[in-house]
N, C-alpha and C positions, 0 to 999 in steps of 0.2 A: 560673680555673676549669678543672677538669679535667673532662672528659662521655667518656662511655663505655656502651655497651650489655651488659647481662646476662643472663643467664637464670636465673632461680629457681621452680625448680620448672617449671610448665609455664607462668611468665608472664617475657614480653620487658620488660626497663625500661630507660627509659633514663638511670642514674646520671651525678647533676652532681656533683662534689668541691668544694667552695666552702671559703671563707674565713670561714665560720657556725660558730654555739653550739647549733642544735638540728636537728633532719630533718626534712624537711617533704615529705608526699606526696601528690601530684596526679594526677588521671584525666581527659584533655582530651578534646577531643568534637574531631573528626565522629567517631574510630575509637578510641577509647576508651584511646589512647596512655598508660601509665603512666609518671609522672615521678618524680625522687625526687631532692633536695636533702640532702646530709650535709658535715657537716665531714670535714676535711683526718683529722682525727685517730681517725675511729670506723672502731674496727675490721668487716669485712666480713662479719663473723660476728654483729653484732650486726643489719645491717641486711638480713642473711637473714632472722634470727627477727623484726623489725620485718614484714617481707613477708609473712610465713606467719602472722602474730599477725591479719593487715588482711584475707585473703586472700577472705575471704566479703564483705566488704565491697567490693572493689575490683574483683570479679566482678558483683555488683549492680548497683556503677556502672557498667561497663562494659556490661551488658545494658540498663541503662534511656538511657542516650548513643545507642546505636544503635540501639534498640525507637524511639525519639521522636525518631533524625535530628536528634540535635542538634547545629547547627553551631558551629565553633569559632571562637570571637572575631575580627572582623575588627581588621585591619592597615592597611588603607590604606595596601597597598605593591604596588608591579608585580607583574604575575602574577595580583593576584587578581580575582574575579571580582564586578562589581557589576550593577544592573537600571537599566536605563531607561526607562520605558512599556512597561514588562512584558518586556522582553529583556535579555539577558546581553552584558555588554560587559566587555573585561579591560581594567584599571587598569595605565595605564602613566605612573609619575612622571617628568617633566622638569622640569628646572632654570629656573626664572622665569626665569632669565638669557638662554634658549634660546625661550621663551615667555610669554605677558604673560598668556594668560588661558585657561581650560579648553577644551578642544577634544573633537568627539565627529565620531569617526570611522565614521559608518555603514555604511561597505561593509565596512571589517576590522571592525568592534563593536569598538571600541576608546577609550577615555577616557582623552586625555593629560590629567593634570594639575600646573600646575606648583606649584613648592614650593620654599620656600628650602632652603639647605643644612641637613642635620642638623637636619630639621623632627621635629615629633613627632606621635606619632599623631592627638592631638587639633586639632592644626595640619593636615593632610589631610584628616581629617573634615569640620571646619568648610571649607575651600574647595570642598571634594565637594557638600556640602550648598548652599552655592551656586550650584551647577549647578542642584541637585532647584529651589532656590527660584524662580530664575529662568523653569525650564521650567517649573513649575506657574505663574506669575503670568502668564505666557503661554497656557495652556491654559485656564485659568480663564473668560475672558471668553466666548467659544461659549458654553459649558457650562455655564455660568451663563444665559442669553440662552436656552438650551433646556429647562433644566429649570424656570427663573422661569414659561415658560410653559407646562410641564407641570402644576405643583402649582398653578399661582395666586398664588403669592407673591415678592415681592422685595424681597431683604435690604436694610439700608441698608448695610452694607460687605460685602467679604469681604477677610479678610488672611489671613497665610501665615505660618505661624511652626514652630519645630522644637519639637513635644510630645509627651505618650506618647498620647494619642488620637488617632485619626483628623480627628475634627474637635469642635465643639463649636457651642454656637448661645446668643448670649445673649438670650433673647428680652424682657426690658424694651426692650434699644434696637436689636435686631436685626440684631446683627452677627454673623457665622460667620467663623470661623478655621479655617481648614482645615491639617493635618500638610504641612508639606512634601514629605515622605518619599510623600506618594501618585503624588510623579513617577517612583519608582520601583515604581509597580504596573501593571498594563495601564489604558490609560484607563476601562475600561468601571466600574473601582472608584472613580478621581473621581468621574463622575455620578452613583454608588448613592451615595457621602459626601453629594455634592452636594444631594440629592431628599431624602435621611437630614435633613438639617439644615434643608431650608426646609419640611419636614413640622413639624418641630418649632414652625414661626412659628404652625404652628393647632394643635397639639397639644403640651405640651412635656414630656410624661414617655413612658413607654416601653409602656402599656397598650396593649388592646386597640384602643383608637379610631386609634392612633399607628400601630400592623401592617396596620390596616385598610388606612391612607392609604398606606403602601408597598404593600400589593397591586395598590392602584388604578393606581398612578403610576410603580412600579415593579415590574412582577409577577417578577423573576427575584431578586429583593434578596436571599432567603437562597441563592440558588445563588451571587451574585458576594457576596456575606459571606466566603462561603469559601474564596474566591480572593484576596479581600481577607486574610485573615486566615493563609495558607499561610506 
């Protein structure tokens, strides 16, 4: 692969030469970086007119990437930056060989994590996530123990699993599963989950009776919603 940067017209891109049959073009987030994949063989002249054909399109994209801060896909490689009970710590991979198990270093904010050789993305996430796991199944018992006797209620479980919700509450047998990923929020967003799902053990839809019960027992739940949800 050949890469190389351009200017066309008044947009920077940054042209890859590959070993492909067709062009393919990308607008990455945080800063709205324009990519552009072409064969070995197309001439330069074709993939000017492709640029200026896109050019209201790839302007919009770039305006709504950075209108809504949208950030660019994590990696799960040194340098980048991860959350832990609401704080910023850089991601620093070591070699299993060097290390047997995650480390978090809170005076530098720093998270070694080890990893075998020529790991893959999805191979760091998942030990990353072990981290979250661990430290929420830790954090849990207080928190549970406070909020049980805020609302009144006590679940018969709670477990921890990686899901797209925050948490869930099945209330036939009254188990709560809460997101792992909340170890990576400031704690004050565990206990809104937390009071959120054992509300649910007397209420279990989302009406007014249910808003009522978070006023009661949580009066700040839509302010830490949206801290939750940043």
């Amino acid at each position: 692969m050949i890469t190389k940067e351009v200017k066309i017209d008044d947009l920077t891109i940054k042209l890859h030469r590959k070993n492909i049959k067709n062009m393919y073009l990308r607008v990455l987030p945080p800063n709205g970086e324009i990519i552009i994949s072409a064969p070995h063989f197309l001439p330069h002249e074709e993939i000017v007119n492709f640029v200026r054909d896109r050019k209201d399109w790839i302007l919009k994209k770039q305006e709504l990437i950075i209108s809504n801060e949208i950030n660019a896909p994590l990696k799960y490689k040194s340098g980048e930056t991860h959350y832990l009970w609401g704080k910023e710590y850089t991601l620093q991979l070591v070699s299993k060989e060097d290390l047997k198990k995650t480390v978090v270093d809170y005076d530098k904010n720093i998270i070694y994590l080890p990893v075998p050789k020529r790991s893959r993305k999805e191979t760091r996430e998942k030990i990353l996530n072990e981290l979250y796991r661990k430290e929420l199944k830790k954090a849990i018992p207080p928190v549970l123990e406070k909020c049980s006797k805020r609302v009144g209620k006590t679940p018969s479980e709670v477990k921890v699993r990686n899901m797209k919700n925050w948490g869930n509450c099945r209330y036939q047998d009254k188990r709560i599963t809460l997101n792992l990923k909340l170890a990576k929020k400031d704690p004050i967003c565990l206990e809104y989950v937390m009071i959120h799902e054992l509300c649910h053990l007397i209420e279990f839809n989302h009406g007014k009776k249910f808003k009522k019960l978070m006023d009661i027992h949580c009066p700040e739940w839509k302010k830490i919603k949206k801290i939750l949800n940043e």
